[in-house]
C-alpha positions in Angstrom: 95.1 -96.5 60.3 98.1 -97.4 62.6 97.6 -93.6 64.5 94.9 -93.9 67.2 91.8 -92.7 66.9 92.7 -89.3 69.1 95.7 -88.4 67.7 94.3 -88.9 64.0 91.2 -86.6 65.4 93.6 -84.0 66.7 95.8 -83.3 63.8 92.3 -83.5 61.7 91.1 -80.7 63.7 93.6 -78.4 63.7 93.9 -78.5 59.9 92.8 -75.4 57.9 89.2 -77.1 56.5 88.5 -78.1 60.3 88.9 -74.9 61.7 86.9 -72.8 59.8 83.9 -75.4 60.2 84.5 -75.1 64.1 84.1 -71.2 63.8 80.8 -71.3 62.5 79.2 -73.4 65.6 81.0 -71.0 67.8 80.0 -68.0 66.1 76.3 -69.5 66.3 76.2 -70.7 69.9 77.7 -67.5 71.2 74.8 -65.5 69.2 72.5 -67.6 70.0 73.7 -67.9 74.1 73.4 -64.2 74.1 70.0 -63.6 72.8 69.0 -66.1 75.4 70.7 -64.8 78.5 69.5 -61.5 77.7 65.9 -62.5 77.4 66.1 -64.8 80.0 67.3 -61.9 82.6 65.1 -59.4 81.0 62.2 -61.7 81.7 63.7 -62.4 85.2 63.8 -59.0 86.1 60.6 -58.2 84.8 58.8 -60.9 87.3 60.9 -59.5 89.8 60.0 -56.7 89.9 56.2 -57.1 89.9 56.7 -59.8 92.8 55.6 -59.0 96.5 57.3 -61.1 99.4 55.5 -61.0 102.8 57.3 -61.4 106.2 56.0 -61.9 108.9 57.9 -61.1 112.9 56.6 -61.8 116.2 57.5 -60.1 119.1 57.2 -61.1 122.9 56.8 -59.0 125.7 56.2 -59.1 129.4 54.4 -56.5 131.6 53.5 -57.8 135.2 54.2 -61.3 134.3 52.3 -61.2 131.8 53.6 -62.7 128.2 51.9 -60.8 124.9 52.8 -61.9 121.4 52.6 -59.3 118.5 52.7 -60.0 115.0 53.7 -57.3 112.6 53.2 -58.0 108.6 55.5 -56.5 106.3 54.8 -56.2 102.6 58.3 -56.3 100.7 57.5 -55.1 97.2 59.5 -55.4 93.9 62.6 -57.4 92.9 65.6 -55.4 94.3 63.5 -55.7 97.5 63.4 -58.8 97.6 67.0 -60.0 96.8 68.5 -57.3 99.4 66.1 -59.1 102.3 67.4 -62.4 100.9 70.8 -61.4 100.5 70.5 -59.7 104.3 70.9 -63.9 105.9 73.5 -65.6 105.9 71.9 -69.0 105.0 69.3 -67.1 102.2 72.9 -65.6 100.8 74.2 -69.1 100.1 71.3 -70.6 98.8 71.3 -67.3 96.3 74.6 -67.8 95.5 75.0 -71.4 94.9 71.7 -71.1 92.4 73.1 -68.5 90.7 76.5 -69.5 90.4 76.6 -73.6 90.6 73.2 -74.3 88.7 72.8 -71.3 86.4 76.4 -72.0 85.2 75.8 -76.0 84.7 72.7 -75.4 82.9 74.4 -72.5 80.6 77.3 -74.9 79.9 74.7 -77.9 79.1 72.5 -75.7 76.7 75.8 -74.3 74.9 76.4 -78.1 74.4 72.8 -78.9 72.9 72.8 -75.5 70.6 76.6 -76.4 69.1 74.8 -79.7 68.2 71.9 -78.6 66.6 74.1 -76.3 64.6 76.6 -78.8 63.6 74.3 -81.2 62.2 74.3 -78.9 59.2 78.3 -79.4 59.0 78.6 -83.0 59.4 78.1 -84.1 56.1 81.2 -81.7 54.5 83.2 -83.1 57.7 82.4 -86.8 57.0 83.4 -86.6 53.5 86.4 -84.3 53.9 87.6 -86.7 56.5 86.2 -89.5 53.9 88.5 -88.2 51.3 91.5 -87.9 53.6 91.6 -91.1 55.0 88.9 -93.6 53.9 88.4 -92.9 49.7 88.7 -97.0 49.6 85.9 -97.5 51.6 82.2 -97.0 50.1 80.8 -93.5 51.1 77.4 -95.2 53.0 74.0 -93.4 54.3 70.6 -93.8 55.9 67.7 -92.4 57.3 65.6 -89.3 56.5 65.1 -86.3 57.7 61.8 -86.8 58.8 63.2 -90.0 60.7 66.1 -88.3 62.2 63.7 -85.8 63.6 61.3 -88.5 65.1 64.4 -90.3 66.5 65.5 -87.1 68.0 62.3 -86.6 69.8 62.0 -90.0 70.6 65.6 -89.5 72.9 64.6 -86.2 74.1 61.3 -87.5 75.4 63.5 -90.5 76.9 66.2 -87.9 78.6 63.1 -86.0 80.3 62.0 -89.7 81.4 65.0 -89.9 83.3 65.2 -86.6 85.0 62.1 -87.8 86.4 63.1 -91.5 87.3 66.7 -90.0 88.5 64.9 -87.3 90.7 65.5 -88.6 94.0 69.1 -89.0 93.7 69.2 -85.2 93.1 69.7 -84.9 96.4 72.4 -87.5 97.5 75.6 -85.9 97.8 78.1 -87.0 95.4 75.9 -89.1 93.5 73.8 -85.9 92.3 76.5 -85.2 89.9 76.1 -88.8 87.9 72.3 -88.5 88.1 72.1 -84.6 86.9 74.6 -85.7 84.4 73.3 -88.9 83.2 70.2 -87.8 80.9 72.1 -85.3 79.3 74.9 -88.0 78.7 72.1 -90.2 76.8 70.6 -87.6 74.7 74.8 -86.0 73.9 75.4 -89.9 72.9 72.1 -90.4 70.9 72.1 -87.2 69.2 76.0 -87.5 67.8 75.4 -91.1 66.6 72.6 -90.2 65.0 74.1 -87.3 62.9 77.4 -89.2 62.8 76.2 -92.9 61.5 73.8 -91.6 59.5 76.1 -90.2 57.3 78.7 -92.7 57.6 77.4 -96.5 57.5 73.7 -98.0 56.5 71.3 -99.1 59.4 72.2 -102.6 59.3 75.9 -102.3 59.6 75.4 -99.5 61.8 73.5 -102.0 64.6 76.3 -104.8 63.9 78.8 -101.9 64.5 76.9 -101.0 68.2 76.7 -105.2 68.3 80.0 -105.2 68.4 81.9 -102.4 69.7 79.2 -100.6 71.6 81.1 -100.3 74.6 84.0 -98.9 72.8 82.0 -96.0 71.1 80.2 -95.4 74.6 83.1 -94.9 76.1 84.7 -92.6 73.5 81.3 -90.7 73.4 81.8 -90.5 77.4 85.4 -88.8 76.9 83.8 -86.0 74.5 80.7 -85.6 76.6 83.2 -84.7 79.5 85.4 -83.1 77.3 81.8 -80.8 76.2 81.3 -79.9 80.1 84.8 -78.0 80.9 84.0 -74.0 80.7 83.6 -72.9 77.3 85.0 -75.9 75.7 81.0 -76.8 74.4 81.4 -73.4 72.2 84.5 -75.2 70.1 84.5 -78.6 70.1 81.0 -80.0 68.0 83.4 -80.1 65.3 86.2 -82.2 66.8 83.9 -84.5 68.2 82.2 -84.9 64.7 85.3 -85.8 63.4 86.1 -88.5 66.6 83.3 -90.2 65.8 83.3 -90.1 61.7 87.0 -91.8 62.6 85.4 -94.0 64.8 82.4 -95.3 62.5 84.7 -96.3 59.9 87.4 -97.9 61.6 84.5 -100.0 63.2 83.2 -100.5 59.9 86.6 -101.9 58.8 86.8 -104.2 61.3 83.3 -105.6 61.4 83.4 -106.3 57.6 86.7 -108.0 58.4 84.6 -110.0 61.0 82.2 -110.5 58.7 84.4 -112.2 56.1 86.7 -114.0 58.7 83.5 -115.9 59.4 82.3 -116.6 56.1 85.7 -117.9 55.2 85.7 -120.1 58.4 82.2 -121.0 58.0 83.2 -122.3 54.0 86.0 -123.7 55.7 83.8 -126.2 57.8 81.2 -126.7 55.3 83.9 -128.1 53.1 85.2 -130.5 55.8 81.9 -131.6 56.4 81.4 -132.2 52.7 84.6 -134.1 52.3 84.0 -136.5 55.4 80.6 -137.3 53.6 82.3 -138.1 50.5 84.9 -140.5 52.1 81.8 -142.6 53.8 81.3 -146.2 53.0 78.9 -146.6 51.4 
């Protein structure tokens, strides 16, 4: 274990096994991607097209000093319509733009990232013990949880992401700090979800919590990295699998180490009690 944990994760990856585990969440998210975008613009167009927009104009004029306002109505019927008035203003234009471009690209980016995990929770137990065998056959092959518990955990932390889209709401619109609030419930459900596969397959429940006891802010932080990692373009469709194997790298060596805790304080904890004994014993009596 003298590599670090990166460098051990990169040459895992790019290893035969590895990369023909990351081409079926690619495969997957790109099917899956596509039957969404098309039904999601079909549907789009569709309420377009069966939308009205009204706009209304005033108009002043003066006869003998004499100011009249009319109002004229217009009815502007059907999708196309309505985009071309829209697209017709400069500020309308933006907006347009920026939605379609800025949000409808984070969001499709951010659901590519949740649909790779979904599908690589089937994979992660062949990753685990392939990367089990490789490097950790001397360590005891550990699990917990059910299925029916990982799915009521899972619910549990999707329920607490939307939670804080709606507590993180009003910094949606502080420049700058929109980015770390839009960002920050999808961060806790990326971290949730990956331990949850990860550990569970890796480590029981109780050295699981001593491990998050611990090291927590180590495996926050290295969850961070692949979380960023996730959001550049097109990197979501490839990389479930390396960040499986981060982690499964990660669980273990943090297993290691707190067993090694673990015993360091027994033996120091003997250590004393021995001392304490001994002084009794040389007492007067």
């Amino acid at each position: 274990m003298n590599e670090t944990l990166w460098s051990v994760s990169i040459r895992d990856f790019f290893t035969k096994r590895m990369l023909q585990f990351a081409l079926i969440p690619f495969i997957g998210t790109v099917l899956v991607m596509y039957v969404l975008f098309f039904g999601a613009a079909s549907a789009g167009l569709d309420a377009l097209e069966q939308s009205t927009l009204q706009v209304e104009q005033h108009q002043q004029t003066q006869q003998n000093g004499v100011v009249e306002t009319q109002s004229e109505t217009t009815t502007v019927e059907g999708g196309s319509a309505i985009l071309r008035f829209l697209m017709e203003h400069t500020v309308t234009s933006w907006l347009v733009s920026f939605i379609v471009f800025t949000v409808g690209g984070i969001a499709t980016f951010i659901l590519a990232m949740f649909v790779a995990l979904a599908i690589i929770g089937f994979l992660t137990p062949y990753i685990v013990r392939e990367i089990h065998a490789r490097h950790y056959s001397h360590l005891p092959l550990e699990h917990h949880g059910s299925i029916a518990g990982i799915l009521l955990a899972s619910l549990k932390h999707v329920v607490i992401m939307l939670l804080l889209f709606l507590v993180l709401t009003p910094f949606y619109f502080v420049p700058m700090l929109n980015l770390v609030a839009f960002n920050l419930p999808f961060y806790y459900l990326f971290h949730k979800l990956y331990l949850l596969d990860v550990a569970s397959e890796t480590t029981t429940k109780e050295r699981f919590k001593l491990i998050m006891a611990f090291h927590g802010g180590k495996v926050r932080m290295t969850t961070l990295g692949l979380y960023l990692l996730s959001l550049v373009p097109f990197a979501a469709y490839i990389t479930p699998v390396f960040n499986v194997i981060v982690l499964t790298h990660s669980m273990f060596r943090k297993s290691v180490e707190v067993e090694a805790h673990h015993e360091s304080a027994t033996a120091a904890k003997s250590a004393a009690d021995k001392v304490s004994n001994g002084s009794q014993d040389v007492l007067p009596s």
